[in-house]
C-alpha positions in Angstrom: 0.0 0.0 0.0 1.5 3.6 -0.6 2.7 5.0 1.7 0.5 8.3 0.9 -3.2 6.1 1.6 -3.2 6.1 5.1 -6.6 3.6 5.5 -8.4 1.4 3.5 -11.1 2.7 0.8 -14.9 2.7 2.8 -16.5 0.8 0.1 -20.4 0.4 0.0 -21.9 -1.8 -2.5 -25.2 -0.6 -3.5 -27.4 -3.0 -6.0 -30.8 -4.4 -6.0 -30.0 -7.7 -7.0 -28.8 -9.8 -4.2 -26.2 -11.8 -6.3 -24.7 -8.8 -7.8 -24.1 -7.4 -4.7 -22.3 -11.3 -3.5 -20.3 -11.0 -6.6 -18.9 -7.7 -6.3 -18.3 -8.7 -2.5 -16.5 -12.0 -3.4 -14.5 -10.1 -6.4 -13.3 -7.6 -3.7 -12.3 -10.8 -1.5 -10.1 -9.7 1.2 -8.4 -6.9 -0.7 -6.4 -5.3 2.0 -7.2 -1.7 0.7 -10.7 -2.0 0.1 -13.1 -2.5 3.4 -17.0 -3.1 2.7 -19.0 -0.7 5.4 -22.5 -1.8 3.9 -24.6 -3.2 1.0 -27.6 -1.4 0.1 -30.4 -3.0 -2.5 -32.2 0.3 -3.4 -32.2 3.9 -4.2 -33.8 5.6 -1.7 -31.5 4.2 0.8 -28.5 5.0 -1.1 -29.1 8.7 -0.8 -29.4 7.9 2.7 -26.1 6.0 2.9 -23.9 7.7 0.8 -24.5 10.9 2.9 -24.0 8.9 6.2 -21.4 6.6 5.8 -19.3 8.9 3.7 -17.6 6.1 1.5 -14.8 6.4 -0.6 -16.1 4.0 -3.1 -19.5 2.9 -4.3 -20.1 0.2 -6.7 -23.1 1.8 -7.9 -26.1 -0.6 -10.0 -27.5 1.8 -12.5 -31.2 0.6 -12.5 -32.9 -0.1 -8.9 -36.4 0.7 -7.9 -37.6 3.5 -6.9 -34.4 5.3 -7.8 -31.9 5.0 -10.5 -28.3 5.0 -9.7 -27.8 8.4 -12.0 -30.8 9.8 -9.8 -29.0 8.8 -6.6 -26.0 10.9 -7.6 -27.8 13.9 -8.3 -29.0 14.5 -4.7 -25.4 13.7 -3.4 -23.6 17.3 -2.4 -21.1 17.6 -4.6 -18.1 18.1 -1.7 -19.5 14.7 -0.1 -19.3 12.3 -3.7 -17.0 9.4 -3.3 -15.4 7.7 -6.4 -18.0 6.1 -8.1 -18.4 2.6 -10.1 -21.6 2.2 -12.2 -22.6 -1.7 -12.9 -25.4 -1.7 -15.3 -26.7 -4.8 -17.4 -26.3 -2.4 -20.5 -23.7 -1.1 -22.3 -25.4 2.1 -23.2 -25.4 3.9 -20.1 -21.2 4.2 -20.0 -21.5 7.7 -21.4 -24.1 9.0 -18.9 -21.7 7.1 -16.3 -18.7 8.9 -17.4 -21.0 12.5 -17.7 -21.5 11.8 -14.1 -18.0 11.2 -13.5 -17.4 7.8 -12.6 -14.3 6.5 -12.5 -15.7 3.2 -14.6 -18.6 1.4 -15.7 -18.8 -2.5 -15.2 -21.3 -4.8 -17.3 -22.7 -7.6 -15.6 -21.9 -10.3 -14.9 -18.6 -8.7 -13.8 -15.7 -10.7 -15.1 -12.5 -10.9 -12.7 -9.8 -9.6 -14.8 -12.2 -6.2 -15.7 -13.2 -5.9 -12.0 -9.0 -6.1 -11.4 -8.7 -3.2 -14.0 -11.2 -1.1 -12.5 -10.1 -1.5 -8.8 -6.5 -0.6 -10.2 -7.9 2.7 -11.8 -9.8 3.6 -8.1 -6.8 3.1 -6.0 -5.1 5.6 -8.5 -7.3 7.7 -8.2 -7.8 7.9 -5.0 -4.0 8.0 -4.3 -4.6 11.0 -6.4 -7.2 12.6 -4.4 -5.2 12.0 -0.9 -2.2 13.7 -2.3 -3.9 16.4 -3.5 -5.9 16.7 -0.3 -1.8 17.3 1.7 -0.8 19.6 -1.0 -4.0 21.6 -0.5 -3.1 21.6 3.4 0.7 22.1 2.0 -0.4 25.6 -0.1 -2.6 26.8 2.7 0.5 26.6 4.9 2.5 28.5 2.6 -0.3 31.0 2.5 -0.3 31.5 6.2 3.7 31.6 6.4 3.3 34.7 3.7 1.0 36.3 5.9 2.4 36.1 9.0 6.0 36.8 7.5 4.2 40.3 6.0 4.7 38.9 2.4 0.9 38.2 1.5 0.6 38.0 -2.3 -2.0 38.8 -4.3 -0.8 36.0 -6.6 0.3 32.3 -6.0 4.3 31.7 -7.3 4.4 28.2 -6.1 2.3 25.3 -6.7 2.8 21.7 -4.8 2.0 18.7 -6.7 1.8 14.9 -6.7 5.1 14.0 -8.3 6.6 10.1 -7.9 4.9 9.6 -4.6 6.6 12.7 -3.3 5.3 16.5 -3.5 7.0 18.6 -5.8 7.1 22.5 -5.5 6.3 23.9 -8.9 7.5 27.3 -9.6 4.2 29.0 -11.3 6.5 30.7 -13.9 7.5 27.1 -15.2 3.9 26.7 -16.1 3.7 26.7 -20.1 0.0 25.8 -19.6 -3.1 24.1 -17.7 -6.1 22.4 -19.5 -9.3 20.9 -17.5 -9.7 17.7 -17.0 -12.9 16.7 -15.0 -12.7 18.1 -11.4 -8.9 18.0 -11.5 -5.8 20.7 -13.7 -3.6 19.2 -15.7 -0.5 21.6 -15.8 2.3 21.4 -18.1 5.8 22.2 -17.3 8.2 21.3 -20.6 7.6 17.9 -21.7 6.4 17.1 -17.6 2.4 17.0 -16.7 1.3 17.4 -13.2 -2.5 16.5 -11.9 -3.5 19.1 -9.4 -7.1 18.4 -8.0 -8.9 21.9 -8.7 -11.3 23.2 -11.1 -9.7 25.3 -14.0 -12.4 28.5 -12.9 -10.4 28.4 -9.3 -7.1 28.0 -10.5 -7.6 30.9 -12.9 -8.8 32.7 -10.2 -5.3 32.4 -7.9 -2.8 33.2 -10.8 -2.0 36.3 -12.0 -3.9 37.6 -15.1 -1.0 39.3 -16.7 0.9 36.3 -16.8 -1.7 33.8 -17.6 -4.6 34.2 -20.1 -8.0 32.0 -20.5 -8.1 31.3 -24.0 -10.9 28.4 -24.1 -13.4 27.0 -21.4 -10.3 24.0 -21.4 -7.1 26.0 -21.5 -5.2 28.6 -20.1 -2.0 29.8 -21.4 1.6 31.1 -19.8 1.3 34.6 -22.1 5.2 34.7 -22.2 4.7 30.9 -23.7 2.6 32.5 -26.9 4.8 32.5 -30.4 1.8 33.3 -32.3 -2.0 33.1 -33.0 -2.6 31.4 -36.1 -5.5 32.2 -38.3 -7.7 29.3 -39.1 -10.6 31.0 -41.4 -13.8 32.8 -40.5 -12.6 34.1 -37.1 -11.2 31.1 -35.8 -7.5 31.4 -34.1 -4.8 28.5 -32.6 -2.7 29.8 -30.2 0.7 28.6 -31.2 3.3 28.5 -28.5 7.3 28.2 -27.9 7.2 24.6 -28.2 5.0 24.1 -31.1 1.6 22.6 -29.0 -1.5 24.2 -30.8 -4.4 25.5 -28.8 -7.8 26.8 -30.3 -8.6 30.2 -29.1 -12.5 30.5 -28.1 -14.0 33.5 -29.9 -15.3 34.4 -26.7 -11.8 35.2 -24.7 -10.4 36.9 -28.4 -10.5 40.0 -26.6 -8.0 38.9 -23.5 -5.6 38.0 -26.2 -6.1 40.6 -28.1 -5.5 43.1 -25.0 -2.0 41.4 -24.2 -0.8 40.8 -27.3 1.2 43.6 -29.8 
């Protein structure tokens, strides 16, 4: 176990069907990262115990009684959703399970070398999550140093990251740009990406916007990085930088370019 996950994943297995819930219970086996805190066989209930036993996982069945596994999730705050797995019958709800943001869909009956791939994606994941959780606490550290120090900035310059199993201190400067991904930033530093867990909206919102410009819903851009904005016909723009990547400028944030640039 990583040294970074300190306690096993709460896992609750919620399913109508009595077998599915025995099967995903005897695919978990004794898993030393994974511990079952309850089985639930509708949705009305789930609600109920999502919210009080704050899993980390839930092995989710996408159509119970009552309530579907999709309506279960919407009336789930947002700051209390674990990492979810749908298990459906049917193929055709992966891309509303993925549009919910779970981290995989199984099809029943759940075979044991795709229930090994999809418990190796969680524990990934939520390796992920727990080191972003410590460099959150890391940043807000940092942020109380500056202030007590008298050297508040307006501005981060320093972002810790997940890097190899350790946390690596990223100068902001580096950054050549950040693109969304989900519920997490992907930033990239030269030919290095790092996997902060942050919207794009609040990250934006701690840098500096003479240094870094929105360019797209997806992308924000180091402005010192930009070699040029290449026309693409009938208003459209890529935002070429240094090392070659490509970017398409949204019409809507032509203007913050527009104000930067010569």
């Amino acid at each position: 176990m990583s040294p970074l996950v300190s306690r096993p994943l709460r896992t609750l297995i919620i399913d109508d069907e009595p077998l599915a819930r025995e099967g995903i219970r005897m695919l978990i086996g004794s898993d030393p990262e994974l511990d079952i805190v309850a089985e639930v066989d509708n949705g009305r209930d789930a609600v109920t115990a999502i919210v009080g036993f704050r899993p980390d996982l839930v092995f989710l069945d996408v159509q119970m009684p009552e309530k579907d596994g999709l309506s279960v999730l919407r009336q789930i705050p947002v700051d209390q959703l674990p990492l979810v797995v749908f298990v459906t019958a049917f193929d055709r709800y992966a891309i509303d399970a993925f549009e919910a943001h779970a981290i995989d869909y199984l099809l029943k009956p759940v075979e044991a070398d795709r229930f090994a791939l999809t418990l190796a994606r969680v524990k990934t994941r939520f390796r992920e999550r727990q080191q972003s959780a410590f460099t959150d606490h890391l940043l807000a550290l940092m942020r109380d140093n500056e202030s007590l120090t008298g050297e508040s900035k307006t501005y981060i310059e320093r972002v810790p990251v997940p890097h190899a199993g350790k946390i690596q201190i990223v100068p902001v400067s580096s950054i050549d740009w950040a693109e969304a991904e989900d519920d997490y930033v992907r930033l990239h530093v030269g030919k290095t990406a790092h996997l902060i867990r942050k919207t794009l909206s609040a990250f934006e919102g701690e840098l500096d916007p003479k240094q870094f410009i929105r360019i797209h819903r997806s992308h924000i851009v180091n402005a010192s990085r930009i070699k040029e904005l290449r026309p693409q016909g009938q208003g459209d723009y890529f935002v070429v930088l240094a090392d070659g990547t490509q970017l398409k400028l949204s019409r809507s944030y032509k203007d913050r370019i527009a104000a930067l640039l010569p």
